[in-house]
Every structure is written in C-alpha cells, then in structure tokens.
C-alpha positions as a Markdown table, in Angstrom:
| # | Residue | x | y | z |
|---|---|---|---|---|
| 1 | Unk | -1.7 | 10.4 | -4.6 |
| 2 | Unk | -2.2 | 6.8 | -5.4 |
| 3 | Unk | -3.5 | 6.1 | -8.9 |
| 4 | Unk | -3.4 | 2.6 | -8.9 |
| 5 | Unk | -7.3 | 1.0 | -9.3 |
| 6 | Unk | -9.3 | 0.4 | -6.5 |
| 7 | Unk | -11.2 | -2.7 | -5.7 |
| 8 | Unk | -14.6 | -1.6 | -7.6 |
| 9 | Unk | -12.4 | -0.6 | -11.0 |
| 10 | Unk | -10.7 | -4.1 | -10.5 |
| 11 | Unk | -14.2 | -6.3 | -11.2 |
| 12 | Unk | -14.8 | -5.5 | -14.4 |
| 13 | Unk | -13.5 | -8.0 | -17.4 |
| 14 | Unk | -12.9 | -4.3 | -19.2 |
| 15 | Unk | -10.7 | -3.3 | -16.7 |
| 16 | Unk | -7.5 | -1.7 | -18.3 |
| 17 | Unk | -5.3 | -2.9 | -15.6 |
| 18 | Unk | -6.3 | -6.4 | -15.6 |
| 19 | Unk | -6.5 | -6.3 | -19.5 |
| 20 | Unk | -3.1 | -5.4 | -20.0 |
| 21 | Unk | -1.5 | -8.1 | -17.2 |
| 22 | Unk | -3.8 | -10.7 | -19.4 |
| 23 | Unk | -2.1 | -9.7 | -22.2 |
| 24 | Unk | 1.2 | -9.8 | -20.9 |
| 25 | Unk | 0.5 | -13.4 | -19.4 |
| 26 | Unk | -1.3 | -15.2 | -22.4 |
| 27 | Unk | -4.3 | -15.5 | -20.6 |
| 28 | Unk | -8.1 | -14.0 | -20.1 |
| 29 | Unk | -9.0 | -10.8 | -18.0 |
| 30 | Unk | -11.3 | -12.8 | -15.5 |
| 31 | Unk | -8.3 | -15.3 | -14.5 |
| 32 | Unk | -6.1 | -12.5 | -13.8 |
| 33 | Unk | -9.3 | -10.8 | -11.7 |
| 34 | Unk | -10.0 | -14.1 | -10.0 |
| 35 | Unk | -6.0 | -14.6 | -8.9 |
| 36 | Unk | -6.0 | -11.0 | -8.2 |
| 37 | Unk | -8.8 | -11.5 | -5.4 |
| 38 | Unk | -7.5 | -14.4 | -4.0 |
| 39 | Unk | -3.7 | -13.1 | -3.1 |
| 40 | Unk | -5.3 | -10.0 | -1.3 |
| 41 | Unk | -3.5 | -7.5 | -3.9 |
| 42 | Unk | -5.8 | -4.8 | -3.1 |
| 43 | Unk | -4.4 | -5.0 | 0.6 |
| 44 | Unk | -0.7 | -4.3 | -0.7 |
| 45 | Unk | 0.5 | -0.9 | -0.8 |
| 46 | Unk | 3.4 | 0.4 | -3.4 |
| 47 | Unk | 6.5 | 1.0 | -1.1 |
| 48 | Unk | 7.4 | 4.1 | -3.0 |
| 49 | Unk | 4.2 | 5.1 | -0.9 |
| 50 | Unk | 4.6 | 3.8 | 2.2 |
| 51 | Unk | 7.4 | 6.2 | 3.2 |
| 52 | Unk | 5.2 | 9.0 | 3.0 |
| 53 | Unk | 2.8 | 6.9 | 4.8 |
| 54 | Unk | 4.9 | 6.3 | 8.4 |
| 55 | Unk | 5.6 | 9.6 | 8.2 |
| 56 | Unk | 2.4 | 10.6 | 8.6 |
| 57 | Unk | 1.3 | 8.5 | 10.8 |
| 58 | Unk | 4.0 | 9.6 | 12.8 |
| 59 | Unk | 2.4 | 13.0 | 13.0 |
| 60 | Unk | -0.8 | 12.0 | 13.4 |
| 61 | Unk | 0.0 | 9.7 | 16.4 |
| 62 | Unk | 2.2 | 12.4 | 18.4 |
| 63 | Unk | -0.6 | 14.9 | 17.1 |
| 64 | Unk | -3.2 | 12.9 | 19.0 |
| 65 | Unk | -1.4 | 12.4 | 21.8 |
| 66 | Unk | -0.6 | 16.1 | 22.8 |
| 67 | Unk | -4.1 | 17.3 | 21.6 |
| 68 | Unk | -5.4 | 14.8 | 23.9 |
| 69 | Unk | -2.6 | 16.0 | 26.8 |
| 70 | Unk | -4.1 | 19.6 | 25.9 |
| 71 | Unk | -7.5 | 19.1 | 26.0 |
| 72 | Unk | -7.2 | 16.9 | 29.5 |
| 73 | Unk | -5.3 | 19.7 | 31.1 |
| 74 | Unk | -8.0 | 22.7 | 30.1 |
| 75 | Unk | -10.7 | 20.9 | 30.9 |
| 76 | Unk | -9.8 | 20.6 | 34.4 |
| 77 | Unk | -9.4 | 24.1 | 35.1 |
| 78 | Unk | -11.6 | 24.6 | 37.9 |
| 79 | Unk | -15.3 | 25.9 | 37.5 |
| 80 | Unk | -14.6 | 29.5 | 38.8 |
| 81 | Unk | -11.9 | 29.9 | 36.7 |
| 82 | Unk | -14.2 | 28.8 | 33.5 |
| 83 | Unk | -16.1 | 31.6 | 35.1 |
| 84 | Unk | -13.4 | 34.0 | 35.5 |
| 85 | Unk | -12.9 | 33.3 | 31.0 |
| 86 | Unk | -16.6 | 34.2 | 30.5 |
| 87 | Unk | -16.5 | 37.3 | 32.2 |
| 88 | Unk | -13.4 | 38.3 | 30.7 |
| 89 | Unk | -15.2 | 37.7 | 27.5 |
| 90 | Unk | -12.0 | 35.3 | 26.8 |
| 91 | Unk | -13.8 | 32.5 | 24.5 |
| 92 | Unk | -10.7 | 31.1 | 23.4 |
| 93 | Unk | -10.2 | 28.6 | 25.7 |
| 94 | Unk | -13.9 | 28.0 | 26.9 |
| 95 | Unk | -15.1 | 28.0 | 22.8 |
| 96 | Unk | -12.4 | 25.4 | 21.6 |
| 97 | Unk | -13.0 | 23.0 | 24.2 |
| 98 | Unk | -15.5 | 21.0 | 22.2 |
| 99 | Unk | -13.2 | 21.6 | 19.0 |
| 100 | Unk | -9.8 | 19.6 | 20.7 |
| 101 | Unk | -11.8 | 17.1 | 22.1 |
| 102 | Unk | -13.3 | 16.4 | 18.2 |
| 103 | Unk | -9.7 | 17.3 | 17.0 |
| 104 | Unk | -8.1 | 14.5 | 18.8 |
| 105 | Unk | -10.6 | 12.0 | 18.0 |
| 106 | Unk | -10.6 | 13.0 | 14.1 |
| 107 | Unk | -6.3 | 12.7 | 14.9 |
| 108 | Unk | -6.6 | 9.8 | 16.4 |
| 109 | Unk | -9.0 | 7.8 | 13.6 |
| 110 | Unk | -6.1 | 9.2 | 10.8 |
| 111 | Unk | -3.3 | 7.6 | 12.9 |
| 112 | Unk | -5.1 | 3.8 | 13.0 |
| 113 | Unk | -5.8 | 4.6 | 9.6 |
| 114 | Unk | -2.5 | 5.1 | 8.2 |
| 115 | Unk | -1.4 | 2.2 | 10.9 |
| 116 | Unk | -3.4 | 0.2 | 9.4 |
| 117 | Unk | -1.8 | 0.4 | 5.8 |
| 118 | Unk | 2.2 | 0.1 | 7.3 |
| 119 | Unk | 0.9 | -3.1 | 9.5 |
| 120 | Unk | -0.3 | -4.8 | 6.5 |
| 121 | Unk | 2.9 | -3.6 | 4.7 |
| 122 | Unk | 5.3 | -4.6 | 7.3 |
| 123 | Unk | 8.5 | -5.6 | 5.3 |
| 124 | Unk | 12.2 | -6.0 | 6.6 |
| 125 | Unk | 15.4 | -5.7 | 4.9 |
| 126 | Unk | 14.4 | -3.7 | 2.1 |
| 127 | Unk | 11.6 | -6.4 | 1.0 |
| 128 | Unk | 9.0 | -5.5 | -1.2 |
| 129 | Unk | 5.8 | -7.3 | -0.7 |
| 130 | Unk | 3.6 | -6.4 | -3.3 |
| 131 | Unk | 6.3 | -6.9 | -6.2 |
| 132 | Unk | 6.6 | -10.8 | -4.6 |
| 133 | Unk | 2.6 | -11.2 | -4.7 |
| 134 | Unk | 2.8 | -9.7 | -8.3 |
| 135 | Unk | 5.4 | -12.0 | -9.6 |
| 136 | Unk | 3.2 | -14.6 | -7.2 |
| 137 | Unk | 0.6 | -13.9 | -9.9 |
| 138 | Unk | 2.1 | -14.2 | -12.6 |
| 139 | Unk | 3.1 | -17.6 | -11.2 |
| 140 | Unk | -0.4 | -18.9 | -10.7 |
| 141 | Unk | -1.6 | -17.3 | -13.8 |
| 142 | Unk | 1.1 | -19.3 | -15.8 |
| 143 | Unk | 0.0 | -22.5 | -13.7 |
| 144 | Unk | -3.4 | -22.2 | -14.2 |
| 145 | Unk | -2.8 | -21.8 | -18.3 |
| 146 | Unk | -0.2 | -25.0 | -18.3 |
| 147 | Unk | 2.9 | -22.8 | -18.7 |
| 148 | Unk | 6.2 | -23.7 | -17.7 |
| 149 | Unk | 7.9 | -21.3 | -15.0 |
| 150 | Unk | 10.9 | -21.2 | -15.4 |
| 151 | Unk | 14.0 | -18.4 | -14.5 |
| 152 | Unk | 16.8 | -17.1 | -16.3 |
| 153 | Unk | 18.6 | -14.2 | -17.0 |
| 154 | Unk | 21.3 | -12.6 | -18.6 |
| 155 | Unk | 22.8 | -8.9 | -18.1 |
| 156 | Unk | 20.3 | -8.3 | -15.5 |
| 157 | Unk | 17.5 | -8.7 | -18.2 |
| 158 | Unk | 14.9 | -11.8 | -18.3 |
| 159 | Unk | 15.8 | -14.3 | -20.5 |
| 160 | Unk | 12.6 | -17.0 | -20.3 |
| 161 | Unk | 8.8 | -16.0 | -20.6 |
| 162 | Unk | 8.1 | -15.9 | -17.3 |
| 163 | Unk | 10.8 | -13.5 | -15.8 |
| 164 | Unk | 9.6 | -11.5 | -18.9 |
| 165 | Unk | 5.9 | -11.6 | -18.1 |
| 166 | Unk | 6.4 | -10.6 | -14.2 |
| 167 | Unk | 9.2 | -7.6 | -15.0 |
| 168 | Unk | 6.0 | -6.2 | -17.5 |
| 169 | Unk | 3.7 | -7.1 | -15.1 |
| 170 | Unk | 5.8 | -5.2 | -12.6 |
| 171 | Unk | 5.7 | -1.7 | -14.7 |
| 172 | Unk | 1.9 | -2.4 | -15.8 |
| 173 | Unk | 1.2 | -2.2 | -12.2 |
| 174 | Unk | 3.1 | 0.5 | -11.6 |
| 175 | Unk | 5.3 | -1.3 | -8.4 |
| 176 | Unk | 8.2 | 1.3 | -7.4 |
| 177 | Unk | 10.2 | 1.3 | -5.2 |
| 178 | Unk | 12.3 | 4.6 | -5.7 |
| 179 | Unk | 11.3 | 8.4 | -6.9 |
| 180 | Unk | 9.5 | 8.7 | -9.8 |
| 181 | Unk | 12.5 | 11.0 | -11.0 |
| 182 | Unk | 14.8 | 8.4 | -11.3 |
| 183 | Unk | 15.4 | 6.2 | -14.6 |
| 184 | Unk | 14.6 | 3.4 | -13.1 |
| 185 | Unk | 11.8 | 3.6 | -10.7 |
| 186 | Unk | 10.3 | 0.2 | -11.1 |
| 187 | Unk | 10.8 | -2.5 | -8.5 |
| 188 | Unk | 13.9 | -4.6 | -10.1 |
| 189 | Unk | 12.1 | -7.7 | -11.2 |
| 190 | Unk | 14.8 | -10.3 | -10.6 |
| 191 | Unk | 13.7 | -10.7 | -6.8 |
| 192 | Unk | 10.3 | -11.4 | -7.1 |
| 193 | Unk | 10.7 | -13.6 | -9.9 |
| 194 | Unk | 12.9 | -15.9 | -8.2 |
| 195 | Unk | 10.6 | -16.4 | -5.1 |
| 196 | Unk | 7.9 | -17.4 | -7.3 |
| 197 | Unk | 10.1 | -19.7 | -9.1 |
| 198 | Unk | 11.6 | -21.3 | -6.0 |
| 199 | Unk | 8.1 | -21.8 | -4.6 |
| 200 | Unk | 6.7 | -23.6 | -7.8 |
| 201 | Unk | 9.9 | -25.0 | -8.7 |
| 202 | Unk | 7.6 | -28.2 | -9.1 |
| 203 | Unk | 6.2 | -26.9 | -11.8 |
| 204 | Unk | 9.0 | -25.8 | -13.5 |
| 205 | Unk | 9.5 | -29.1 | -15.3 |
C-alpha cells in the first residue's frame, strides 16, 4: 500500500513531508509546495510500485476480456433454451447474467485505472522518473533561494550541498526502487542529481 501523501495532505504549510524537504533544502515549506505543484509530482508513481502495478493490470485486462467473451457467448443462447434453465430450476446461468455483464465493466474500469498510472510512468532502461523530478526539485528550490548547484562526489557519496540535499530528499520521500528488505532500497541518488545539474549547469556558476 502506498503511504506516500496524497495531493490534499500536500497543501498544508504543516505538512510533514514538505516540512522536512524545506529543511533539507534551506528553504520555506510553501516554496517546496509551490515547486511541488508545478512539476506534477503527485502524478509520479514510486517504481518499487509500479511492478506490482503492470501486473495487475495485466490481470485485470485479460480478466475483462474473457468475462466479456463469457458473458457474449451466454447471452446468446437461444430463448427456449433460457427456457429450458428456468424450468430445470438451473439459475446459475440465467441469475449471473446481469452479475458478468457488471463484472466486466467493474474489470474493465480497474484495467484503465491501473493503465493509467504505468502510462504516466512509462520509463525505459531502468529510468526512474520520479527520482529525476525530485532531484528536479531540489534544483529549482536551490534556484529560487540563490544557491549554487553544483555536483560532486566521492566514494559514491555526495560531496557538494546539492547532491547532499537531493540524496536526503530522495529517502524523505521515500523513492525506491528495490524491496524494502534490502539495505539499500532508496533510489541511488547520483543519477538524478546529475540530470538536474546538466540541465541548470547555467546556474552552476
């Protein structure tokens, strides 16, 4: 189950989420809420999630499908043989009519749900799209408060403020991209964080 906060939680200045990326940034709760809006990020999905996700819409779509293939083939069994089930006091088929038509439809409504969620998701070789808007951010956060962005690293650990502030940013937002019961489930920061630098490398001086 997804425990990340949902748009409504996101719009308060006391939100804990938005709180704690302010903090990690150097700047207020309502310029983190403001940035937060204007990237979308309650559109993006953690792709620890999203696995789960095709899978079941998956299901759901072959589901449909055949409940639909069932339902088409009953209820063209001619009317005397409808009549032939009533007599025989065989309600199965006659009483669930109704029910599989409803079934598939309800089936049906999950799939484009769920299809929904991976189309707005879509990533390719192992691209994570939410940790690149987080660390897109960060980014914006750091321009909008006159901080330099700049990268660095050393050992595979951030060496400048903002690598820093986007690999906290990255666990304070819970992005994952493995199980939870590895060590390290976190989406590796490094990635991200050199996008955004590449794309403001203006403002890196």
């Amino acid at each position: 189950m997804d425990n990340r906060p949902t748009e409504a939680d996101l719009k308060s200045d006391n939100n804990v989420t938005f709180k704690r990326v302010s903090e990690a940034t150097g700047c207020n709760a309502e310029t983190v809420s403001e940035i937060w809006a204007d990237l979308g990020m309650d559109l993006l999905d953690d792709p620890n999630e999203l696995g789960d996700i095709r899978e079941a819409e998956r299901i759901y779509g072959s589901a449909a499908k055949h409940t639909r293939q069932v339902y088409n083939l009953l209820s063209g069994l001619p009317e005397a043989e409808l009549e032939r089930l009533n007599v025989a006091r065989d309600k199965i088929i006659t009483g669930y009519l109704d029910g599989l038509k409803e079934l598939s439809q309800e089936l049906e409504e999950l799939y484009q749900q769920r299809n929904s969620v991976v189309e707005r998701n879509k990533s390719t070789g192992g691209k994570d799209p939410r940790a690149d808007a987080l660390a897109e951010l960060v980014a914006r956060i750091f321009i909008k408060t006159g901080k330099k962005i700049t990268f660095g690293q050393m050992d595979d650990e951030p060496t400048t403020d903002f690598c820093r502030a986007v690999k906290e940013v990255l666990v304070i937002c819970d992005n994952k991209r493995h199980s939870p019961e590895e060590l390290a489930p976190h989406t590796k920061w490094r990635s991200p964080a050199q996008k955004a630098f590449k794309r403001h490398r203006s403002n890196a001086n």
